[in-house]
C-alpha positions as CSV (number, residue, x, y, z in Angstrom):
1,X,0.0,0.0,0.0
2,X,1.5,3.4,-0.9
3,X,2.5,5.5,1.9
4,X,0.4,8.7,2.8
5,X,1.1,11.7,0.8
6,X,3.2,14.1,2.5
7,X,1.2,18.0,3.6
8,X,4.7,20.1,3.7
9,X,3.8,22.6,0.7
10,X,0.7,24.1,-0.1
11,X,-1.4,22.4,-2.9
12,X,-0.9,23.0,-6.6
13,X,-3.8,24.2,-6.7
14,X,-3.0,27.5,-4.8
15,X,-0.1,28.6,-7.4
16,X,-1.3,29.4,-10.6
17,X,-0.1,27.5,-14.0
18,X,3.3,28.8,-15.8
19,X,2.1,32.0,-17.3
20,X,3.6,32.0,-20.6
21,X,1.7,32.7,-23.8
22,X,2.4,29.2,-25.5
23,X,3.1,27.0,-22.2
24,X,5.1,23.7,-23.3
25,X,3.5,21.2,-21.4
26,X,-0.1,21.7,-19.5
27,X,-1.2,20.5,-16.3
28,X,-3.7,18.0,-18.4
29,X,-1.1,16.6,-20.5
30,X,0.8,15.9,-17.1
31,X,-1.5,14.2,-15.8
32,X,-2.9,12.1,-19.1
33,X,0.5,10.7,-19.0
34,X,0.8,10.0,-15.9
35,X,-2.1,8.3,-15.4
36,X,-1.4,6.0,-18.7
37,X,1.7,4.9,-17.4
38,X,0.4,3.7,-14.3
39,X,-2.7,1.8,-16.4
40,X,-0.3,0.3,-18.3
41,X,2.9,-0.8,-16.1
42,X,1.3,-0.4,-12.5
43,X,1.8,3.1,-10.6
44,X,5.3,2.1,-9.1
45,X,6.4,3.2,-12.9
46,X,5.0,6.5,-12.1
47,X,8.3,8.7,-11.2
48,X,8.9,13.1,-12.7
49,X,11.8,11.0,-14.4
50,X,9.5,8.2,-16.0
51,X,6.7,10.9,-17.1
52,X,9.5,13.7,-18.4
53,X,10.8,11.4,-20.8
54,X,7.1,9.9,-21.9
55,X,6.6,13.9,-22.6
56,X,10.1,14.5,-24.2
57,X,11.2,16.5,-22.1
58,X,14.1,17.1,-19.5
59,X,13.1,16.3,-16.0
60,X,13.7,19.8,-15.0
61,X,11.5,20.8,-17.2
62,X,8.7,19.3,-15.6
63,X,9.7,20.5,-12.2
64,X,9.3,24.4,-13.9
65,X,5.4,22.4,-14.2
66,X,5.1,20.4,-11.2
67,X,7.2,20.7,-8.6
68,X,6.8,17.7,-6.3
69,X,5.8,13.9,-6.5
70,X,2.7,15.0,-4.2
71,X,1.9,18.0,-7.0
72,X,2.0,15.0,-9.8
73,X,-0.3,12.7,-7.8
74,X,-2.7,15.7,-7.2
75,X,-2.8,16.3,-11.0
76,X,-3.1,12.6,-11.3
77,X,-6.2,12.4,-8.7
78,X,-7.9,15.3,-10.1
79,X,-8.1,14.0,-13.7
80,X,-9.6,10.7,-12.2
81,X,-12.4,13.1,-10.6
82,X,-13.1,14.2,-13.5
83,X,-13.6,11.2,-15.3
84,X,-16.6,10.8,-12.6
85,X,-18.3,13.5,-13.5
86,X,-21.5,13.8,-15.6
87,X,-22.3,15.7,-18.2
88,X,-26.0,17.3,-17.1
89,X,-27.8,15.7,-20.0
90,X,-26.4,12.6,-18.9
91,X,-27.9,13.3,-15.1
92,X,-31.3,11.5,-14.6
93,X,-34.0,13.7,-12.7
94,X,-34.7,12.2,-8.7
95,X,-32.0,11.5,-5.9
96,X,-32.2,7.8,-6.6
97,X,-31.5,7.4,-9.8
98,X,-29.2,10.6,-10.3
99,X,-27.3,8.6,-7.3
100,X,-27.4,5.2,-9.4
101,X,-25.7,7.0,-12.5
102,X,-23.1,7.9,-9.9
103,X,-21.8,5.1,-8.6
104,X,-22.1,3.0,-11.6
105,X,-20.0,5.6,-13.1
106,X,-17.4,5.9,-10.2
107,X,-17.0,2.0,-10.2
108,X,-16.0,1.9,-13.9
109,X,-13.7,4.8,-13.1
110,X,-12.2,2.6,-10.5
111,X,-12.4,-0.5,-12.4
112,X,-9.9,1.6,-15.5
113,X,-7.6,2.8,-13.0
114,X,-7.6,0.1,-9.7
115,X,-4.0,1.1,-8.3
116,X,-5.9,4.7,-7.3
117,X,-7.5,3.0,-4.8
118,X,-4.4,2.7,-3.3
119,X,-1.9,5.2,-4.6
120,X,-3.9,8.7,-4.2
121,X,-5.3,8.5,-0.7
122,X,-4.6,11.6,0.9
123,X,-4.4,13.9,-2.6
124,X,-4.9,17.1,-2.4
125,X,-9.0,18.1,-3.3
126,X,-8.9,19.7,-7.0
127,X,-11.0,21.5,-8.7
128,X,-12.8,18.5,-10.4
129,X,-13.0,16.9,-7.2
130,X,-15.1,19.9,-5.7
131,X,-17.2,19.7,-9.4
132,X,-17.7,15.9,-8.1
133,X,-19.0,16.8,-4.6
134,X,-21.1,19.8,-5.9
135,X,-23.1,17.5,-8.7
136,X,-23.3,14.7,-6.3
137,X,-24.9,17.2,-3.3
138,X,-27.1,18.1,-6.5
139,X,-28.0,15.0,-6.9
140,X,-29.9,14.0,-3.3
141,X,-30.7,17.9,-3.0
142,X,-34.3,16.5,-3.6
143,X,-34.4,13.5,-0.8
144,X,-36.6,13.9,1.8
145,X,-33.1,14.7,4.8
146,X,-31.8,17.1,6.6
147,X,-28.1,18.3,5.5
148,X,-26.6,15.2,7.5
149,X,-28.8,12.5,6.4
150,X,-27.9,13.6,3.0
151,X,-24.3,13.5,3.3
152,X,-24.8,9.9,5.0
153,X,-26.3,8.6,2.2
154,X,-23.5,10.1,0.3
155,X,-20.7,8.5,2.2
156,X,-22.5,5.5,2.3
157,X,-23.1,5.1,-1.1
158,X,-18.9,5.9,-1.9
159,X,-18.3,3.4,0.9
160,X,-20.0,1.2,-0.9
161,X,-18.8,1.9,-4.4
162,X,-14.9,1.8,-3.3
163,X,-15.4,-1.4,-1.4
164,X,-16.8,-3.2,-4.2
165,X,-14.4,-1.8,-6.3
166,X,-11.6,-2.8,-3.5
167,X,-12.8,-6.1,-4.3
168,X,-12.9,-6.5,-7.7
169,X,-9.3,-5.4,-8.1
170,X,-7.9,-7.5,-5.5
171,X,-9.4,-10.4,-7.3
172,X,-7.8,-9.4,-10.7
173,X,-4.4,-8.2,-8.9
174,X,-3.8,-11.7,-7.0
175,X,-4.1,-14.6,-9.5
176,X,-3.7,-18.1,-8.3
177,X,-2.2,-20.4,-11.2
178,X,-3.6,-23.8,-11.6
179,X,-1.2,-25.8,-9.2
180,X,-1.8,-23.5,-6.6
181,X,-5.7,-23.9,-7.0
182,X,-5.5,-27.9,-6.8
183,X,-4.0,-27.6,-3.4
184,X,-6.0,-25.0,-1.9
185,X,-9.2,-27.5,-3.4
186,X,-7.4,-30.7,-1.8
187,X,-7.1,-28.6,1.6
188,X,-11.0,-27.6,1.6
189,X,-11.8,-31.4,0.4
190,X,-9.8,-32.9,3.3
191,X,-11.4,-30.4,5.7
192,X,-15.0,-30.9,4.7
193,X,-14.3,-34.8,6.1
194,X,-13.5,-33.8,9.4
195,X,-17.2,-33.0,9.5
196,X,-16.5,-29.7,11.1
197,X,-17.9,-27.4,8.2
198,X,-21.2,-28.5,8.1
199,X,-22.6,-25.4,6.0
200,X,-19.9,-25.8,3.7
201,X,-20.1,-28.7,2.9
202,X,-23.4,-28.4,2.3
203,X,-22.9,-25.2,0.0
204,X,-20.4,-27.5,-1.8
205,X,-23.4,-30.4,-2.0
206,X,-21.1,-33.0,-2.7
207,X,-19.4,-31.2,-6.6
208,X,-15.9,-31.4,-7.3
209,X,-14.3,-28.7,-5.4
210,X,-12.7,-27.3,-8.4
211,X,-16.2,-26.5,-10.2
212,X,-17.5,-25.2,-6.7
213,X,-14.5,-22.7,-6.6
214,X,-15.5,-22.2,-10.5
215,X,-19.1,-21.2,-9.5
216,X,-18.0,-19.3,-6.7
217,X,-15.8,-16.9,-8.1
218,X,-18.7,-16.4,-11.2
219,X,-21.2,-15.8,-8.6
220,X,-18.4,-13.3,-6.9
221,X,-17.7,-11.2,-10.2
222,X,-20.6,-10.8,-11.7
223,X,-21.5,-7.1,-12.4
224,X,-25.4,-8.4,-11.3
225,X,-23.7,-8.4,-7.8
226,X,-22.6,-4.5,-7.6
227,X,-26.3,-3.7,-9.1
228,X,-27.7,-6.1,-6.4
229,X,-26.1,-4.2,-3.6
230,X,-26.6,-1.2,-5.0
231,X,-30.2,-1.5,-5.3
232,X,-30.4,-2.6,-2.0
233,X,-28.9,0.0,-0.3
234,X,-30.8,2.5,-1.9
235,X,-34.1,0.6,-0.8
236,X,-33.0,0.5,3.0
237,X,-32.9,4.2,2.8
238,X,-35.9,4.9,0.7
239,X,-37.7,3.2,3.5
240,X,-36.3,4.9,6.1
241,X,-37.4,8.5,4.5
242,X,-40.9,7.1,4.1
243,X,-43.3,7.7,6.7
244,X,-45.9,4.9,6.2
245,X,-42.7,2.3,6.9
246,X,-43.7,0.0,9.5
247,X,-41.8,0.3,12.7
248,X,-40.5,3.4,14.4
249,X,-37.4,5.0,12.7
250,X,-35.6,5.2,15.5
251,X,-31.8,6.9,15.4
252,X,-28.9,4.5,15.5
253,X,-27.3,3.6,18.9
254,X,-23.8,4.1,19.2
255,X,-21.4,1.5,18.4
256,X,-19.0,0.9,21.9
257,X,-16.1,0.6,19.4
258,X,-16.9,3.7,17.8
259,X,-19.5,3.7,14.8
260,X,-22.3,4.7,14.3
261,X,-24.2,1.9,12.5
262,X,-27.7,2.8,10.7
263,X,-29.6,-0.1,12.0
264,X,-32.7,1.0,13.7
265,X,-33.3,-0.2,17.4
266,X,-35.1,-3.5,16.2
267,X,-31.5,-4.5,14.8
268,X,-30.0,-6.6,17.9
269,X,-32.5,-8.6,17.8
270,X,-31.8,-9.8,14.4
271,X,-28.4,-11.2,15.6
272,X,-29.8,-12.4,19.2
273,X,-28.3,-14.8,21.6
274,X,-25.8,-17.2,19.6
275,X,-26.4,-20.2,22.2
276,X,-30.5,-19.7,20.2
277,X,-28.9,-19.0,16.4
278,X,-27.2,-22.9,16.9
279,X,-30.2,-24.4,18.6
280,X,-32.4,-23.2,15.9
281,X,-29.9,-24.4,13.1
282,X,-29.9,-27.9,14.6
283,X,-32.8,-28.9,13.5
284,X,-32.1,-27.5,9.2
285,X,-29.4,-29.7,9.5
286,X,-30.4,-32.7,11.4
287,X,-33.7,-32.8,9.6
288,X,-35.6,-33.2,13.0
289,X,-38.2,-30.7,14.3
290,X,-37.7,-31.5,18.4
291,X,-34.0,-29.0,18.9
292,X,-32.6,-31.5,21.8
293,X,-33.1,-34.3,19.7
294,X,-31.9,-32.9,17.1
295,X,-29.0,-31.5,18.5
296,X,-28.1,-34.7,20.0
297,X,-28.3,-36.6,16.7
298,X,-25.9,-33.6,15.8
299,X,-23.1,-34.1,18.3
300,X,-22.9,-38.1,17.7
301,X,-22.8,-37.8,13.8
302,X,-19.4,-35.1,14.2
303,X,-18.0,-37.5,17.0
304,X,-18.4,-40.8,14.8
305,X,-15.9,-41.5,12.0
306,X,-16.7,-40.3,9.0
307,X,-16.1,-42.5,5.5
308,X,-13.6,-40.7,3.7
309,X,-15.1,-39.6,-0.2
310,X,-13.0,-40.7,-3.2
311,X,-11.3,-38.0,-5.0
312,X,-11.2,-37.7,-8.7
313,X,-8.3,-38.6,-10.5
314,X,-6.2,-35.7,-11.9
């Protein structure tokens, strides 16, 4: 993970551009280039030495443009931003689905350029980053919330948007070849026969463990799954601004470690007493309706041997 950008000189943005009549090199250009060697070759490639020459120029050259690393990356994080942006005729009408356009947008931002999740935390705000946060306060200016609960929604929704991007790019980033697969399968095989993954193996229902991980991962990258979430997300708080919701709206209690979730009141109860959550599983899995039976028919089938399943031949 790249380290935080250092704060020891004032932004960019508070000098103006070279003032000559026919500059050389713009701020743009810098930043085009920039931003293509890191698509290309990963943003470690990313140095005033390695974009100079990309430009044809001497290095001091470019420092008469930019005149730090940190003034580079805030060129760099500012011409992202404004990839985000939409044009206004490209803006549907209502917070909703202005909001949807959004973050589909912003994730296939993220999904061309995956190291700037990473590499520009901490840039300096630019002026297409505050053209970002004025269309996007545009956007839920119409939901029924006060200032806060609109900024919420809009934090939540980027929390969101990033994580699922997070995702994705970790997933493309870390390949595992195919040797490396077989083992992990023969691990998760030899496991599931200890008979302490009960759900598991039952998710598994007995496939190859290759075509499980197979199905997995497909169910795991689909773009469905970021317009799944999405959608719900945007549900949970169109409920909460309606009024003929059932159940009282209460305001979130505060997390001891320091959040403040969005669950109403009613939400603890959801995750209850885990001694109930097993007792209540017993019975799915034993296939018995009385829980101590049940649950004693479940102890004695993990404490007896279990016949070990022949693995396919490789």
């Amino acid at each position: 993970m790249a380290k935080p950008i250092a704060r020891s000189r004032a932004p960019i943005w508070t000098r103006p551009a070279p003032g000559t009549r026919r500059p050389r090199l713009t701020r743009d250009q810098i930043a085009r280039v920039a931003l293509a060697i890191a698509d290309a070759e990963g943003f470690a490639e990313v140095s005033m030495r390695r974009v100079a020459a990309e430009l044809d120029v001497g290095t001091m050259t470019l420092y008469y443009y930019v005149k730090t690393k940190d003034d580079l990356l805030a060129l760099m994080d500012d011409s992202i931003a404004a990839e985000v942006l939409l044009p206004a005729d490209q803006l549907p009408r209502g917070w909703r689905a202005g909001l949807t356009a959004l973050a589909r947008t912003s994730r296939d931002v993220f999904s061309r350029h995956p190291w700037a999740l990473y590499a520009l935390q901490g840039a300096r705000i630019g002026p297409n980053s505050m053209r970002h946060i004025e269309q996007s306060i545009a956007v839920v200016a119409d939901a029924p919330l006060d200032t806060q609960g609109k900024l919420h929604l809009l934090s939540i929704v980027d929390d969101y948007v990033f994580g699922h991007a997070l995702r994705s790019s970790e997933s493309t980033a870390h390949p595992i070849d195919a040797k490396v697969m077989r083992m992990i399968a023969d691990f998760f095989e030899d496991q599931l026969e200890t008979g302490e993954f009960p759900h598991i193996e039952a998710l598994v229902a007995g496939e190859d463990m290759h075509a499980s991980f197979a199905r997995f991962a497909q169910w795991m990258s689909e773009d469905a799954r970021f317009e799944i979430g999405l959608a719900a997300l945007l549900d949970g708080f169109e409920r909460r601004m309606d009024p003929r919701a059932p159940g009282p709206a209460a305001e979130p209690q505060p997390d001891p470690r320091g959040a403040r979730p969005l669950e109403r009141r009613a939400a603890p109860a959801i995750a209850g007493d885990r001694r109930l959550e097993r007792q209540a599983a017993v019975p799915a899995i034993a296939g018995d309706r009385h829980p101590a039976r049940a649950d004693r028919r479940h102890r004695a089938s993990r404490a007896a041997p279990r016949p070990r399943r022949p693995r396919p031949r490789r």
